[in-house]
C-alpha positions in Angstrom: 35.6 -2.7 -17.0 34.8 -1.7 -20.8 32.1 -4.1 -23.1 35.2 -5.4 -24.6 36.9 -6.7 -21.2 33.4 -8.3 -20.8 34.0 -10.0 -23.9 37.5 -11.2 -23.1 36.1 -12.6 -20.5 33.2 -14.4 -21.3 35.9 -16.1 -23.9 38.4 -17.4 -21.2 35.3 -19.5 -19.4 34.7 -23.2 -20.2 31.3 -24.3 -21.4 30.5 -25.5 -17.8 31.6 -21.9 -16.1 29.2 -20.5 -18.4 26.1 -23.0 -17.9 26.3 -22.1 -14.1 26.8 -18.7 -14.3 23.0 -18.6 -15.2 22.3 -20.2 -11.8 21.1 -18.0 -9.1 21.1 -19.9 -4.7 19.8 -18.6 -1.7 22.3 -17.6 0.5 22.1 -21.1 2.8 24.5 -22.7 0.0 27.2 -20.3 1.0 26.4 -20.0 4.7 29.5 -20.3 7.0 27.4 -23.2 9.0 27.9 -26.2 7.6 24.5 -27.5 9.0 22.7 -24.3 7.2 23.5 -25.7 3.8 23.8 -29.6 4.0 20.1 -30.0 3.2 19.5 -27.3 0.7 22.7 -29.2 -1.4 21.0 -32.2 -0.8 17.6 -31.6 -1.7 18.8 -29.6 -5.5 22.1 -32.4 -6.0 24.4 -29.8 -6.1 28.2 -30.0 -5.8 30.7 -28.1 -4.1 31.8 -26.9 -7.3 28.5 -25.6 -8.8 27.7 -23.7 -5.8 31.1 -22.0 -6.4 30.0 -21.3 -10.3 26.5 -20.1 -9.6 26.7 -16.2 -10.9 24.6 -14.8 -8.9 23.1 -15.2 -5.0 19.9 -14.6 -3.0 18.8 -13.5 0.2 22.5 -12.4 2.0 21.5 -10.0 4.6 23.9 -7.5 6.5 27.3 -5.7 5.4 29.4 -8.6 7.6 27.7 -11.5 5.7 27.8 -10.0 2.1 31.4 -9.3 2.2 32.3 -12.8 4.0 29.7 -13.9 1.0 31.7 -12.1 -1.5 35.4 -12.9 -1.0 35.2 -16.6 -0.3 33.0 -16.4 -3.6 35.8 -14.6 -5.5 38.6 -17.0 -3.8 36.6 -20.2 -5.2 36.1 -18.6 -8.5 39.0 -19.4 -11.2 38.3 -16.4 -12.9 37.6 -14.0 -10.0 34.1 -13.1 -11.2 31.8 -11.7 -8.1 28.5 -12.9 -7.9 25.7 -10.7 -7.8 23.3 -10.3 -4.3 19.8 -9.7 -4.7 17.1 -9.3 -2.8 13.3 -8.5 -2.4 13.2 -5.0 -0.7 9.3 -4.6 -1.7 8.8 -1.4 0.2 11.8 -0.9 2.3 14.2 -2.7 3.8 14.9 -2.4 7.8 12.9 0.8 7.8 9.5 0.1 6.8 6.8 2.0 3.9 3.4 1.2 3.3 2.6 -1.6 1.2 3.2 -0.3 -3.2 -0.7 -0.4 -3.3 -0.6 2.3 -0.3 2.1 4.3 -2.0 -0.3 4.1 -5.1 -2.4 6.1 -3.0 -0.1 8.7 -2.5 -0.7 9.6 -6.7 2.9 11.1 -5.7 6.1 10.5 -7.5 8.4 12.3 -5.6 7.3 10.4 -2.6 7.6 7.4 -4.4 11.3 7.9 -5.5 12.0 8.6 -2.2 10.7 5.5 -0.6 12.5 3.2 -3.2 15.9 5.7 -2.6 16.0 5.4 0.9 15.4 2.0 0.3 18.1 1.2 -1.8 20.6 3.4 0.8 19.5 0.6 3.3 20.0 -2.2 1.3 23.1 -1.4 -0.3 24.9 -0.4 2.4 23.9 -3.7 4.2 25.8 -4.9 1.1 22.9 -5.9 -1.8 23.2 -5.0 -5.4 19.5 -5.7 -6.6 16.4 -5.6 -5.3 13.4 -7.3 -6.7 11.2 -4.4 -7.3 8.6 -2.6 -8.9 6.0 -4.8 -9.0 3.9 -3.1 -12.2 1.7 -5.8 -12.2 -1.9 -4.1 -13.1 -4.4 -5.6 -10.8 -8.4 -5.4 -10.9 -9.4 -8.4 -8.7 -8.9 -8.3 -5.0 -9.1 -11.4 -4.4 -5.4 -11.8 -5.5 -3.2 -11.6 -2.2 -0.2 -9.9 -4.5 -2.5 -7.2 -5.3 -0.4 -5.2 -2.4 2.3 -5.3 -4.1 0.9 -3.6 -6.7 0.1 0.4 -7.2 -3.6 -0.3 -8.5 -5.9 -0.7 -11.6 -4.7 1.6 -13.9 -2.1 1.5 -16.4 -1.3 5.6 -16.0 -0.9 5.7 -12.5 0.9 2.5 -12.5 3.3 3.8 -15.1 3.7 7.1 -13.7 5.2 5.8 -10.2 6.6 2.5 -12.6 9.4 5.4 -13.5 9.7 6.8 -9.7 10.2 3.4 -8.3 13.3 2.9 -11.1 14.7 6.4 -10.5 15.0 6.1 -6.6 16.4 2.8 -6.5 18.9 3.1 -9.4 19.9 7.2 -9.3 21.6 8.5 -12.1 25.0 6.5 -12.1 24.6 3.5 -10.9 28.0 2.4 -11.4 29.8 4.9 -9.1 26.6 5.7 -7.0 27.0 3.1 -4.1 23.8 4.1 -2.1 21.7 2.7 -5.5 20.2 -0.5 -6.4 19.7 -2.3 -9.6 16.1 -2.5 -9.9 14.1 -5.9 -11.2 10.7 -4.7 -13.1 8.1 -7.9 -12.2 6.3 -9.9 -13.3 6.3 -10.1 -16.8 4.0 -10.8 -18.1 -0.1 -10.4 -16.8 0.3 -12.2 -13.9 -1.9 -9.7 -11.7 -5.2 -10.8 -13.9 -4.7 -14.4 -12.1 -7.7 -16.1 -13.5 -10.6 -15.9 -9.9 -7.6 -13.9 -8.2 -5.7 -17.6 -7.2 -2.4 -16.8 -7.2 0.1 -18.7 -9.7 -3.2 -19.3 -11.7 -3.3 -18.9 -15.6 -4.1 -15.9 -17.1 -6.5 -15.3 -20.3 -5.8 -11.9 -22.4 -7.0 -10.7 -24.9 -3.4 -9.0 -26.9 -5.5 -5.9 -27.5 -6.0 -6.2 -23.2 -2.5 -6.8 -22.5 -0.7 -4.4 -24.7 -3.2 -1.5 -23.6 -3.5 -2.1 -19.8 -1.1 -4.5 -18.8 1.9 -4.0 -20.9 2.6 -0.3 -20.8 4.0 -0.5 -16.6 6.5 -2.6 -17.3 7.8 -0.5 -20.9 7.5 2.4 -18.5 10.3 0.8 -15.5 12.5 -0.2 -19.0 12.4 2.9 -20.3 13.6 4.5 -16.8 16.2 1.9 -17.6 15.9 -1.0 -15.3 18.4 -3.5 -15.4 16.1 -6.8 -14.9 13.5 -8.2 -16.0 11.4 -10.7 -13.5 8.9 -13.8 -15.2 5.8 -14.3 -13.9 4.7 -17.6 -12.8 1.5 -17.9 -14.9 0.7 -19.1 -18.4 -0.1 -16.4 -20.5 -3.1 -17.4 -22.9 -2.0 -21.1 -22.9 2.0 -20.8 -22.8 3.8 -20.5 -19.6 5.7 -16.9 -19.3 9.1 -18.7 -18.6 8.5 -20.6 -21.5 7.5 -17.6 -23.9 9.6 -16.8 -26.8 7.0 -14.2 -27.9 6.4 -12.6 -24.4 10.6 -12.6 -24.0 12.3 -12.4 -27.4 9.4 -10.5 -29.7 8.2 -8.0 -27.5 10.7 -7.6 -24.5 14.0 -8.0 -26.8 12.2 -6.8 -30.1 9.7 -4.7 -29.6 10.7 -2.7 -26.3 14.5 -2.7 -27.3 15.3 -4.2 -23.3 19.0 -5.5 -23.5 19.0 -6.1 -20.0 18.8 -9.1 -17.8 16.2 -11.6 -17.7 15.4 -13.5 -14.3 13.0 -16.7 -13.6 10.8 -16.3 -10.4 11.7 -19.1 -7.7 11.7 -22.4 -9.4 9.2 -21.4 -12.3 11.6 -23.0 -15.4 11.4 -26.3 -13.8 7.3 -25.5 -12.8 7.0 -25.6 -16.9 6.9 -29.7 -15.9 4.2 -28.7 -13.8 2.3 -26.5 -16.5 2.2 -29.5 -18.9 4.2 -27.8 -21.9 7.8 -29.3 -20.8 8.2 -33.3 -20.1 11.6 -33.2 -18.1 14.1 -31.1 -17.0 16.3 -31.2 -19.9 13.0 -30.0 -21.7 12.0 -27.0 -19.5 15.7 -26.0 -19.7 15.7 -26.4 -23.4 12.3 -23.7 -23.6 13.5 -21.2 -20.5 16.7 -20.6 -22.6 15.1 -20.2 -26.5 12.6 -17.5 -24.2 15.2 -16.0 -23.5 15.6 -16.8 -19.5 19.1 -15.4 -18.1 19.2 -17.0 -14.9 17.3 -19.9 -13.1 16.3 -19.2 -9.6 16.5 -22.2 -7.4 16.1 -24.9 -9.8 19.0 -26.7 -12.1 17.4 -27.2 -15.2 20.1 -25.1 -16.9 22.8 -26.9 -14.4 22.1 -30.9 -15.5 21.1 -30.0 -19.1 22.4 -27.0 -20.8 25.6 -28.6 -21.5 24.1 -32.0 -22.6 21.9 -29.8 -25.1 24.6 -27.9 -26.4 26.9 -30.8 -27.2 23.7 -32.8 -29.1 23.3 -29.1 -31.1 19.6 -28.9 -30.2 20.5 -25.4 -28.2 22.8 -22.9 -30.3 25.5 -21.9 -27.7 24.8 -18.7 -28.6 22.0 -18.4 -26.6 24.1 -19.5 -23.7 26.7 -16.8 -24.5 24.1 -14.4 -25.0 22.5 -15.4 -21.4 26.1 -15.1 -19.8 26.9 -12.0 -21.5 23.9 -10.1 -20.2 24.6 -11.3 -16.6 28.6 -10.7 -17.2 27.2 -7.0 -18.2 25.3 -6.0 -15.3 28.0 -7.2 -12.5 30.2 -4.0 -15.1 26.6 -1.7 -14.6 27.0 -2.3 -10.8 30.9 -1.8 -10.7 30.9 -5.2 -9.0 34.3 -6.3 -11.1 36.1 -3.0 -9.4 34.3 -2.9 -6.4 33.0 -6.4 -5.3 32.3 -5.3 -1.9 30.2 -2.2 -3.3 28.6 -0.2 -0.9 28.7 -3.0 1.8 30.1 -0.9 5.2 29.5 -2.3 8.4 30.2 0.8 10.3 27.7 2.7 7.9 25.5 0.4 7.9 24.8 1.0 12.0 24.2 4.7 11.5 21.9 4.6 8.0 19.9 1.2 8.2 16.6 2.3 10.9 18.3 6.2 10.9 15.4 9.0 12.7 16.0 10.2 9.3 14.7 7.1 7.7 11.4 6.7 10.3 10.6 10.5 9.9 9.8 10.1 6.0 8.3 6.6 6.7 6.1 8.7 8.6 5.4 11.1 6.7 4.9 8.8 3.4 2.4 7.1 5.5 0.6 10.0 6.3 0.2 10.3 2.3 -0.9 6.7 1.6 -4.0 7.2 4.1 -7.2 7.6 2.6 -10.1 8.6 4.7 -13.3 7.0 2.9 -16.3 8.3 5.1 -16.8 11.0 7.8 -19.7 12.2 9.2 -18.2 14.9 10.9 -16.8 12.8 13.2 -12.9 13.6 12.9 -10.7 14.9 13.4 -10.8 14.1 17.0 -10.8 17.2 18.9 -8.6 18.4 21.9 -10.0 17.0 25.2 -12.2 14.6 24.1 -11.7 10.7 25.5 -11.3 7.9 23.2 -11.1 4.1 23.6 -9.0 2.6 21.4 -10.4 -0.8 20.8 -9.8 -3.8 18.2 -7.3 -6.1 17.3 -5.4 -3.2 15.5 -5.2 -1.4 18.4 -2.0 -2.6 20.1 -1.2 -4.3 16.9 2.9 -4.1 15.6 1.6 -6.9 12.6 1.4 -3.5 10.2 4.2 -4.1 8.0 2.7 -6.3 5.6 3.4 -9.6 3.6 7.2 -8.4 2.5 9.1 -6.9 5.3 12.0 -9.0 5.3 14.1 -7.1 7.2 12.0 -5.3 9.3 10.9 -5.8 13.0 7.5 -5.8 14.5 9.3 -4.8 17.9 10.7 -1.9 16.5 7.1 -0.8 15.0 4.5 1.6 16.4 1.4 0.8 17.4 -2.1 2.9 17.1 -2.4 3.0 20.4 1.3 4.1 21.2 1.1 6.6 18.6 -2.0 8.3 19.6 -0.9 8.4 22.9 2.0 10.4 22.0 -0.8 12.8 21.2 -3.4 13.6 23.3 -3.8 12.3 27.1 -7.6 11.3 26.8 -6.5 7.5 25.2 -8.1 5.1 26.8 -7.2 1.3 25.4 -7.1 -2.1 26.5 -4.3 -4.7 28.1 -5.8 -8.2 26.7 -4.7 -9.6 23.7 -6.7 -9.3 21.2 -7.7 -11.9 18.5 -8.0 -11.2 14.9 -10.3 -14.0 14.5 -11.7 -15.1 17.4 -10.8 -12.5 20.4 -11.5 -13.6 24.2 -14.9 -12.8 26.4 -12.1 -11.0 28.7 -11.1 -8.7 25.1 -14.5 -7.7 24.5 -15.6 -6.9 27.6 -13.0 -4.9 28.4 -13.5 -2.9 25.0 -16.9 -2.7 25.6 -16.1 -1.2 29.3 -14.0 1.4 27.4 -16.7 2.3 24.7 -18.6 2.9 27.6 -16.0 5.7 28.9 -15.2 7.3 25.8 -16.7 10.1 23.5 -15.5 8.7 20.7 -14.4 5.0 19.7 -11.8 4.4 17.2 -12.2 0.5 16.2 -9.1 -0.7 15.1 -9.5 -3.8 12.3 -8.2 -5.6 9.1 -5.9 -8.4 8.4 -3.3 -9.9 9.7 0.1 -9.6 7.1 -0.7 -13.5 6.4 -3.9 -12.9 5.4 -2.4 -10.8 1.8 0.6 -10.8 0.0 1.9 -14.2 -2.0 -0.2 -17.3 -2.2 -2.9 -15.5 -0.3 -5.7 -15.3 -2.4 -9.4 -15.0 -0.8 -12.4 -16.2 -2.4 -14.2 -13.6 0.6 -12.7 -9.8 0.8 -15.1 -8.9 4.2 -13.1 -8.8 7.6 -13.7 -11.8 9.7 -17.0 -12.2 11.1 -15.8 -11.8 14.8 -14.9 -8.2 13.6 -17.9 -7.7 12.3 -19.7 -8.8 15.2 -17.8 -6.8 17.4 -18.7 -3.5 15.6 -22.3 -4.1 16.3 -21.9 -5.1 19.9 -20.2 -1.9 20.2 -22.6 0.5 18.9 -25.3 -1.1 21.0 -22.6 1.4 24.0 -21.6 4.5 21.9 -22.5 4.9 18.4 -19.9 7.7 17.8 -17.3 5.2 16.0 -14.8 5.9 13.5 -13.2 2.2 12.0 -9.6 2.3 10.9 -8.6 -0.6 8.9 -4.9 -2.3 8.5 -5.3 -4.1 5.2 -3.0 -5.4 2.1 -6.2 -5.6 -0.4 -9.3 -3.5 -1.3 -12.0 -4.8 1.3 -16.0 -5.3 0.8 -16.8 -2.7 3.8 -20.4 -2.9 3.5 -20.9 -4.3 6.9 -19.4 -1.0 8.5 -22.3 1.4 6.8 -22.8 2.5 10.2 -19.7 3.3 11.2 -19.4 7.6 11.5 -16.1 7.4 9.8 -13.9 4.7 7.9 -10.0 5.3 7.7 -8.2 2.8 5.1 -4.3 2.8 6.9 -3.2 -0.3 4.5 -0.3 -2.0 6.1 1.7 1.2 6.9 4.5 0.3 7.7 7.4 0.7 10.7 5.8 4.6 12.2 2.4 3.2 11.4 0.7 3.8 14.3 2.2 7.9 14.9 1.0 8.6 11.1 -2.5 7.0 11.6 -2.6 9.0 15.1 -1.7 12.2 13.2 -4.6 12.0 10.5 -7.2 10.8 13.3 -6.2 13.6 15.5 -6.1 16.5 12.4 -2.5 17.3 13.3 -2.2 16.5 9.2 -5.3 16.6 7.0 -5.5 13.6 5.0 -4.6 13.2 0.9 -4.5 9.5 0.0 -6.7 8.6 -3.1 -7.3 5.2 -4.1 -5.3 3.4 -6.6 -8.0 1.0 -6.6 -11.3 0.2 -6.1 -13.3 -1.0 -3.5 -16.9 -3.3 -4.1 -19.7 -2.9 -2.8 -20.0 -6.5 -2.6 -17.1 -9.3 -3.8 -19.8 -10.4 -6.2 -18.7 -7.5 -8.7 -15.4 -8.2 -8.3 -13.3 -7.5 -10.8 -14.8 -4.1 -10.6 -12.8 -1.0 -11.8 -13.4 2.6 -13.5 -12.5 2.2 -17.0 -14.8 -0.7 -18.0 -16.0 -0.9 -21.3 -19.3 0.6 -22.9 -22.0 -2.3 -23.9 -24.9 -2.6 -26.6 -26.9 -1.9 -23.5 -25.4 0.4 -21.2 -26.6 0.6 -17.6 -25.6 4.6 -17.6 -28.1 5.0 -19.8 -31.7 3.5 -18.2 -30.2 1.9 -14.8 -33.7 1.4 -13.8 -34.8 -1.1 -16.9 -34.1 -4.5 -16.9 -32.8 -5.4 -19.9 -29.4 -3.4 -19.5 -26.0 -4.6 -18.7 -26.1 -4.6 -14.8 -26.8 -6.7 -11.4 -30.4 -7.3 -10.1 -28.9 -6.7 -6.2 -26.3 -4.3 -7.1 -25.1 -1.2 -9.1 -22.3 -1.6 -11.6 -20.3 0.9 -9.7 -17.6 0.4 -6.5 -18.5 1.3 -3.2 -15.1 3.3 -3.3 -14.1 4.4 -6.8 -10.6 4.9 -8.2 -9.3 7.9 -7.3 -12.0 8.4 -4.2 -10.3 9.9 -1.1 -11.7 12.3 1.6 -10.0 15.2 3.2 -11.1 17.8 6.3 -11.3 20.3 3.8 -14.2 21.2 1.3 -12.2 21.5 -2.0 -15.0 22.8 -5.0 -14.3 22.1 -8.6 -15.9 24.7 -11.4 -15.9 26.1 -14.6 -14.4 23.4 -17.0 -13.0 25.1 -20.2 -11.3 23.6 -23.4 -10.5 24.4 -26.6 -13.1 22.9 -29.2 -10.1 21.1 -31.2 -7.1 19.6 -31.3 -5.5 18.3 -34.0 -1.8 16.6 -34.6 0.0 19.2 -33.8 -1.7 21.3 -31.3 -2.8 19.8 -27.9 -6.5 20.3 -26.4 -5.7 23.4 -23.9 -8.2 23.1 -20.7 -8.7 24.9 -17.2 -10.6 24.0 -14.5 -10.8 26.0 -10.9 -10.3 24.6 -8.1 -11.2 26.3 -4.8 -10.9 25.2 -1.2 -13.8 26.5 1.1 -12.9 25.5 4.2 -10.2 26.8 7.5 -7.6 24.0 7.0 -4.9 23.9 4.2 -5.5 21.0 1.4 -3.7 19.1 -0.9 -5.5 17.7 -3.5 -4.9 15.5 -6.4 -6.7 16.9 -9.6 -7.6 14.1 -12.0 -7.7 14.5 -15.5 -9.5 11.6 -17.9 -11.1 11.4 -21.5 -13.5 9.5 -23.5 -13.0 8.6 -26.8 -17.2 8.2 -27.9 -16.6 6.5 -31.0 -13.8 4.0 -31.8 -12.2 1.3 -34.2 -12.9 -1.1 -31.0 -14.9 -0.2 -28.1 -13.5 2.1 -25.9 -13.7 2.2 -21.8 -16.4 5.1 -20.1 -13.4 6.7 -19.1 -9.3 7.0 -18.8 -7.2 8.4 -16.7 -4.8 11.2 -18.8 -2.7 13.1 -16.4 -3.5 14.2 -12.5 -1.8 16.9 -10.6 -0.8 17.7 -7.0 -1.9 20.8 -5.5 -2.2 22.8 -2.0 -4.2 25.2 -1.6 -4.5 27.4 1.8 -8.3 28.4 3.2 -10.2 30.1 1.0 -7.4 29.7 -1.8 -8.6 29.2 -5.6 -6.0 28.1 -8.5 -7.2 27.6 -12.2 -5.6 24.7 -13.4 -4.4 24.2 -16.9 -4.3 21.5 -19.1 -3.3 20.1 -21.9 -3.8 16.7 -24.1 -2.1 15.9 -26.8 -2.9 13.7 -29.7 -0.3 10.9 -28.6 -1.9 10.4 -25.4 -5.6 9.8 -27.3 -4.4 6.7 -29.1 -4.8 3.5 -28.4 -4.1 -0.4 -29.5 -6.3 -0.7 -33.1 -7.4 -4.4 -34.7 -4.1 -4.8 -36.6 -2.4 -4.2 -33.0 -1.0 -0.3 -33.7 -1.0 2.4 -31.4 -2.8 5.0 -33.3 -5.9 8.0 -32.9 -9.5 8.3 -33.9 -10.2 11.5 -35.7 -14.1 12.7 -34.2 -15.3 13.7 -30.5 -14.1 13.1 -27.2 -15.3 13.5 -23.9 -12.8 15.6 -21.3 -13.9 15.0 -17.7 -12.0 16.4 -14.9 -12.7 16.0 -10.9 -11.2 14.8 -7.3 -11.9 11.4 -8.2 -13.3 9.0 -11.4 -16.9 9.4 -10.7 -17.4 13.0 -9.0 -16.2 15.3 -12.7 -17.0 17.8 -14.8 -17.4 17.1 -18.5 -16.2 19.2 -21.5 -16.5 17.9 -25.1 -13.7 18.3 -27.6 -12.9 17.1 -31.3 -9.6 15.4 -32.8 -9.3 16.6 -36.5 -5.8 15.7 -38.7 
């Protein structure tokens, strides 16, 4: 269907077809159970004949349902206009990834892409058209229980797999590619610095803040050409995104040239009541649609008022047609007006949706988003030796996180299934085992196995409540039953290496002890076979943090590219009268970018070019040699300081970071190069420019451990 069909069509609907179009229901309202959807009408007031209107649909699962959706959708509709079925496939959809802040880890973009493509296969052949993902949200406070949805703390990384996570779900021709997903960039805009990390809590930016750290994820997803736009729930410096002509028409429409589709979060236009800044319905619709808001999810704002607002001429019915075009547009991106059934395929859907293909790579993706954080020498586990596998993890299938939807705990592996697979020394429990407060019977039987083993692999974290949306913690230690049980167990064999299941950074300080600390996130369906196959060295372990971890929650937010001060702490820690903590450093226990390996990888003899100038980048190399038996791959990591600056610049920012492997003994010099563009940042009058004078090149496997260079920017 050309733009101009779109157009003839858009003309042939009455004011009402349009004003619903904008509406989005979950997929109760169109359930074939008449008891599945009697409430849900009830509780919203909605008519028969709206349901039938509303454009687009949320939450249909399976290739049966979404064509059964889909044609008795079409057969109500006068004008034969398919709706639209969208979903929240976070990180997977039957088949199971880590969490995004796992994947950060990976600092991999081809393993990104081809989480989010296998993804989309799943999901589109089960018969969805969009999936509600990335989450760019930048995120510094772990407190925030959506921080696992995020890839981490910095705007380069995030950007970097922002573009990935657009390519893989979306392809290269959407239209005819059936396999693909249209991909919905959230939240816009901020709504990962949560004010105390309380979810749906305001937000506070400075612009300069949120146009250099918070801003540039989302332009990144837009400019890999995603199709939607998500709002985020909080206000934004005192105005309510779904409210925000500025956020929505100056700098989404404006500014970063989107002409895509923009989507509320569930219920947020009628939650600008809630915020204070809308006094009714009619109000809140009135805002949402002068934002720019395409579609309402799960509220009727636009339903009970649009038209009345239209017909009194206090909302141009442009805006409207604008709003319907945009929607109108993206069913003709998806193909959706040929092809209403797209991709849906029952038959195909058996053989792709949980495929051996599928679990292999969620395997092996999970081996990347690992990150070993301590070792005393302690792993990898060696052949013959016992260990008790103890905890709550250790039989756990709860490893999938906050936003599985479709996958099954039954059909997950568990640590102690996959390191039995391995080796035939395992030795673990039969009682259940607590989270929170685990049974005499538990402990005693994991203190019985301690007791056995040479080596103790403690199993711990959260449960997949415990993070993810409206989750927030105001504490970021495990529970103190976990804790405790640590201690009791070293009092039988010291020799214990602590893995952790997790959706946030953690304050680990109570595991000091422990010989070794592995960080497994929530990894997902083939969790337990990839955590076995880092602990047993059958694959050496790459994962670098995407964020950092406190020492204590007391620092929190705490990240690598803070700010200088009139008093730095870098420069006389010891004195008082510095920026800095009277029981703490300044620094994370676990920096950005930290991450372990069974390999000794050495870094040496940082060279750069004195100058660079407009147009010639800084050239740089930097060997890197690995001095161990076992093969490596390691993630080089490139940042620079700008030392003097129109505002004051952070310590440190990351630039560009590269993936290599190197066998034992093997040494690569690594070039680089830095252009001008990528020294400039947001100025007082809000411009994206450079400072001409000196600059600090730092280079290293992680944001603390680097070698320095000094260069000069000259015009």
């Amino acid at each position: 269907m050309t733009n101009d069909k779109v157009i003839a069509l858009l003309e042939q609907m009455t004011l009402e077809e349009k004003v619903d179009q904008l509406l989005q229901l979950a997929a109760a309202f169109y359930s074939d159970k008449a008891e599945e959807k009697t409430g849900p009408m009830s509780d919203l007031g909605l008519t028969q004949e709206t349901i039938n209107l509303a454009g687009t649909t949320l939450g249909v699962s399976g290739a049966k349902e979404a064509i059964r959706v889909q044609k008795e959708y079409m057969a109500n509709n006068r004008l034969h206009i398919p709706t639209i079925l969208m979903a929240d496939i976070i990180h997977g959809f039957r088949t199971i990834f880590p969490i995004p802040l796992a994947l950060g880890c990976t600092w991999d973009e081809k393993v990104v892409e081809e989480m989010a493509a296998i993804s989309a296969h799943e999901a589109a052949v089960s018969g969805l058209h969009v999936t509600f993902s990335p989450m760019v949200d930048l995120v510094r406070d772990p407190r925030w229980g959506r921080v696992m949805e995020s890839t981490g703390e910095d705007a380069y990384l995030n950007s970097q797999l922002a573009r990935a996570l657009v390519k893989g779900y979306q392809g290269d021709d959407l239209k005819n590619d059936v396999s693909r997903v249209a991909a919905c960039v959230k939240h816009f805009a901020a709504y990962g610095a949560a004010i105390g990390g309380r979810d749906y809590n305001s937000v506070d930016l400075s612009e300069q803040q949120l146009r250099e750290q918070y801003l540039p994820g989302y332009k990144a997803a837009l400019d890999a050409g995603a199709k939607l736009v998500m709002t985020s729930f909080n206000a934004l410096n005192g105005v309510p995104a779904t409210g925000n002509k500025w956020l929505f028409r100056d700098i989404l429409r404006r500014e970063f040239n989107f002409d895509g589709v923009v989507i509320s979060d569930w219920g947020a236009i009628q939650e600008l009541i809630a915020h204070g800044v809308a006094k009714d319905k009619k109000q809140a619709a009135k805002l949402a649609i002068e934002a720019g808001v395409d579609i309402e999810m799960m509220t009727t704002c636009y339903t009970d008022s649009l038209e009345e607002l239209i017909n009194e001429g206090a909302v141009d019915v442009r805006l409207l047609d604008e709003a319907v075009m945009r929607i109108l547009q993206l069913k003709d991106d998806l193909g959706l007006f040929e092809n209403p059934y797209r991709g849906a395929d029952e038959e195909k859907e058996v053989a792709i949706v949980f495929s051996q293909e599928h679990q292999d790579a969620a395997k092996d993706i999970a081996k990347k988003a690992i990150v070993l954080l301590k070792n005393e020498e302690i792993l990898p586990i060696k052949k013959g030796e016992t260990v008790a596998i103890v905890g709550p993890g250790a039989n756990s299938r709860d490893i999938l996180g906050a936003w599985s939807w479709q996958g099954k705990q039954s059909e997950t592996v568990s640590l102690a299934e996959g390191a039995s697979a391995l080796s035939s020394s395992v030795l673990f429990g039969t009682e259940p085992f607590d989270y929170f407060t685990p049974s005499d019977t538990a402990i005693d039987e994991a203190i019985s196995l301690a007791k056995k083993a040479d080596k103790v692999i403690l199993s711990l974290g959260e449960t997949s409540e415990m993070s993810g949306e409206a989750a927030s913690r105001s504490s970021i230690r495990l529970p103190k039953e976990q804790i405790k049980l640590f201690h009791t167990l070293q009092k039988y064999n010291s020799e214990i290496i602590v893995t952790v299941y997790n959706g946030r950074p953690l304050d680990l300080s109570d595991f000091d002890d422990a010989k070794a600390i592995v960080e497994a996130w929530f990894p997902g369906s083939q969790g337990g076979n990839a955590l076995a196959e880092i602990l047993w060295g059958i694959s050496n372990p790459s994962g670098r943090l995407s964020m950092s971890f406190p020492e204590s929650v007391g620092q929190v937010p705490v990240y690598y590219n803070v700010e200088n001060t009139g008093r730095p702490y870098e420069v006389a820690p010891d004195e008082k009268y510095v920026s800095k903590y009277l029981d703490c450093s300044n620094y994370a226990k676990y920096p950005f970018g930290f991450g372990l390996s069974y390999s000794h990888v050495t870094y040496s003899g940082l060279v750069t070019s004195s100058k660079l100038s407009m147009e010639k980048p800084l050239e740089a190399s930097v060997t890197i040699k690995n001095t161990s038996s076992l093969p490596v791959e390691e993630t080089v990591q490139v940042y620079v300081r700008d030392l003097v600056g129109e505002r004051v610049r952070p310590l440190k920012e990351l630039k560009s970071f590269e993936k290599i492997t190197l066998e034992p003994g093997e040494e690569k010099k690594i070039l680089i190069h830095i252009t001008e563009s990528q020294l400039r940042y947001v100025h007082i009058d809000n411009q994206w420019r450079s400072d001409e004078g000196e600059f600090q090149l730092m280079v290293g496997p992680n944001s603390r451990d680097l070698l320095t260079s000094t260069f000069q920017l000259i015009r």
